[in-house]
N, C-alpha and C positions, 0 to 999 in steps of 0.2 A: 524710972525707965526700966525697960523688958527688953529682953535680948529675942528675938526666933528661936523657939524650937524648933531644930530642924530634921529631926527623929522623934517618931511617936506622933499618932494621928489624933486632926482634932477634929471633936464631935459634932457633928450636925447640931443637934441641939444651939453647941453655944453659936454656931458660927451665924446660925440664923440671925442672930443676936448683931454679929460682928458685920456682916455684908451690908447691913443699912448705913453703921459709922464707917464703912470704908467709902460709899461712893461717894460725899467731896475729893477724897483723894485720889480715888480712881477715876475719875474726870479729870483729871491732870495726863492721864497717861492715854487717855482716848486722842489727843495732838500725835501719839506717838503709834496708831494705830488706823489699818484701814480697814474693809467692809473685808478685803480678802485675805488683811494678812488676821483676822479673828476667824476667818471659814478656815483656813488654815491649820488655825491652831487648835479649832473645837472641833473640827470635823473628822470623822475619824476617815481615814482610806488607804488604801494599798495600791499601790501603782505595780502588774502582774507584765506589761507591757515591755519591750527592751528599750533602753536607754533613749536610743535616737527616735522612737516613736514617742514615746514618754516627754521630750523635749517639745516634740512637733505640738503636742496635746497641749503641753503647758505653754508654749508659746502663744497659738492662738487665742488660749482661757485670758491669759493677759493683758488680748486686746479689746476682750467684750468690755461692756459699758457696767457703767457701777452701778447701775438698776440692775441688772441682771444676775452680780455678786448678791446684789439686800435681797435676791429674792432667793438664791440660792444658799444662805443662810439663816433665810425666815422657815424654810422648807425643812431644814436639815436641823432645826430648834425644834419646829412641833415634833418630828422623827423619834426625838431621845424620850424615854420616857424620864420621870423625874427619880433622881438618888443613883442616877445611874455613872458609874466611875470611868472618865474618862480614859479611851487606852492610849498608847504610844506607840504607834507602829514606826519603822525607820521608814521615811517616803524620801526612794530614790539610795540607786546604788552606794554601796558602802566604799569608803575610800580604804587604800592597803594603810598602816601605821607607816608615816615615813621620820628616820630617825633626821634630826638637826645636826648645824655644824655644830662642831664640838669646840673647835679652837678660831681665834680672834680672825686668823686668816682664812678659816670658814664661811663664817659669820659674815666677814667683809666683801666674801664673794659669791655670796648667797643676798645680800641684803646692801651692799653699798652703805652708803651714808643713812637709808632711811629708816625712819622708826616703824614700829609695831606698832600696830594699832587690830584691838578685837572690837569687833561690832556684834550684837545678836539682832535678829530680825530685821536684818538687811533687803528681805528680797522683796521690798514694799515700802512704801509709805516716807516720812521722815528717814528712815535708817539706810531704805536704799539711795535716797536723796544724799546724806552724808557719806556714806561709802564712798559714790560716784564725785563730790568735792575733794573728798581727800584725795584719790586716787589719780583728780586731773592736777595736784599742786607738784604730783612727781616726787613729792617726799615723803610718801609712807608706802608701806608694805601692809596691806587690808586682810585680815580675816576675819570672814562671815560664818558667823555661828547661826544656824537655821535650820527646821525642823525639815522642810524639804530643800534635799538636795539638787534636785532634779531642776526644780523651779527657780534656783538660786543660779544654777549653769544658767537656764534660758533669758533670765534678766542680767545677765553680766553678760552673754551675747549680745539681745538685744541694745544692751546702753553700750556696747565697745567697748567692755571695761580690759584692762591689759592685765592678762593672762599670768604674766611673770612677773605682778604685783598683788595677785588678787586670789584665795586661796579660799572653799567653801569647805564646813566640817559642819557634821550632824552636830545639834543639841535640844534635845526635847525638854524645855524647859515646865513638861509638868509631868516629870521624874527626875527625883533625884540622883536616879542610877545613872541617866542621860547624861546629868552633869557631870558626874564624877567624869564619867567618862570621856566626855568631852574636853575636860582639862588633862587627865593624864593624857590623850591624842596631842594634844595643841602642847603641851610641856615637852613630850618626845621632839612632836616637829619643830620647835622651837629652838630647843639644844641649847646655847651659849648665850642667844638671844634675847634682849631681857625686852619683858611686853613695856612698850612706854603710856598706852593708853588703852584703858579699856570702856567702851561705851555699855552700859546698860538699857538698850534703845526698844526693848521685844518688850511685847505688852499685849491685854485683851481690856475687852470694856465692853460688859453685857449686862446693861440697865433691864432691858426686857425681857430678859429670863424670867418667867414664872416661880422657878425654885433654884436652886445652887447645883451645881455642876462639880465634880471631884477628882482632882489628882488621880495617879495611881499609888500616891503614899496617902491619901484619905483627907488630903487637903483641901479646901474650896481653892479649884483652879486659878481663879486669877489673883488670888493672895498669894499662889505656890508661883503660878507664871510670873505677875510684876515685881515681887519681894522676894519670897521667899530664896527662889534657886538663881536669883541674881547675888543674895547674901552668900550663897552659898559657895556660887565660882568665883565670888571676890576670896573669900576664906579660904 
């Protein structure tokens, strides 16, 4: 058995190699994925718009038809040319660091009786299906880890999700810088808090990709998306 390296890029060459032995297992993680939350995650964009328009945008995109997502990421596939490194832009406003309670009777008045729970890739598919369960049993306190922010507000609006259980934070799970970052954020806000569950739920699954697509650490993306930087926020 092999541990992940999680520093230090791997080479096109082998990985060529590797991406045929991954897709049985990455067909496991296509359940955990939809048409928009993969446009999502490969598509690169910058949202230049203010907030409440930006929301307006993503709300209606949410309610087009999933023919019109496969077409808009069939579109935005031929676009890339091949070896080309995916970027990480932050899509959608940065939240301020907010620090946690520190003490028991913080904690208890910040959070009541219920657990923590982190989800990634909430704003879709499966993950936001689980979010929106836990969320209606009134005994957890949800944070969504998601690459857009923007779009994670407009679907906790849209499903009604409750405000003062539900908490959204950047994580571009293909960088690793993302992630660090992402947990020192979520460790701050967190404070005395201890996480009682953490879902690994964020995924891609791009069979019809012509050639491999790459991290911005020089990873083939959805080895660094599905494994790699979920290994990483567990660590």
């Amino acid at each position: 058995h092999h541990h992940p390296t999680l520093c230090g890029s791997t080479t096109k060459a082998t990985m060529k190699v590797s991406i045929t032995a991954l897709l049985p297992v990455a067909a496991t993680v296509a359940a955990l994925s939809t048409s928009s939350a993969v446009d999502a995650f490969t598509t690169p964009s910058a949202i230049s718009l203010s907030s409440s328009r930006s929301r307006s945008m993503i709300r209606s995109n949410l309610h087009m038809s999933a023919a019109s997502d496969e077409d808009a990421a069939a579109s935005s596939n031929k676009a890339v040319s091949s070896g080309n490194v995916a970027k990480t832009p932050v899509v959608g406003l940065p939240r301020p660091m907010e620090i946690g309670p520190q003490t028991p009777e913080e904690v208890k008045a910040k959070f009541g009786d219920r657990q923590l729970v982190v989800i990634t890739g909430c704003s879709s598919g499966l993950g936001r299906k689980t979010a929106q369960a836990l969320l209606a049993t009134n005994r957890y306190h949800v944070v969504g880890a998601v690459r857009d922010i923007d779009k994670m507000d407009a679907v906790a609006e849209i499903d009604n999700w409750p405000l003062d259980r539900f908490i959204t934070m950047h994580c571009e799970l293909n960088s690793f810088d993302s992630v660090r970052e992402f947990c020192e954020r979520l460790e701050k806000w967190r404070g005395a808090k201890p996480i009682d569950r953490l879902i690994c739920n964020a995924g891609v699954y791009q069979p019809s990709l012509p050639y491999a697509k790459w991290s911005a650490d020089g990873h083939e993306q959805t080895m660094q998306i599905n494994f790699l930087s979920h290994f990483l926020m567990i660590k």
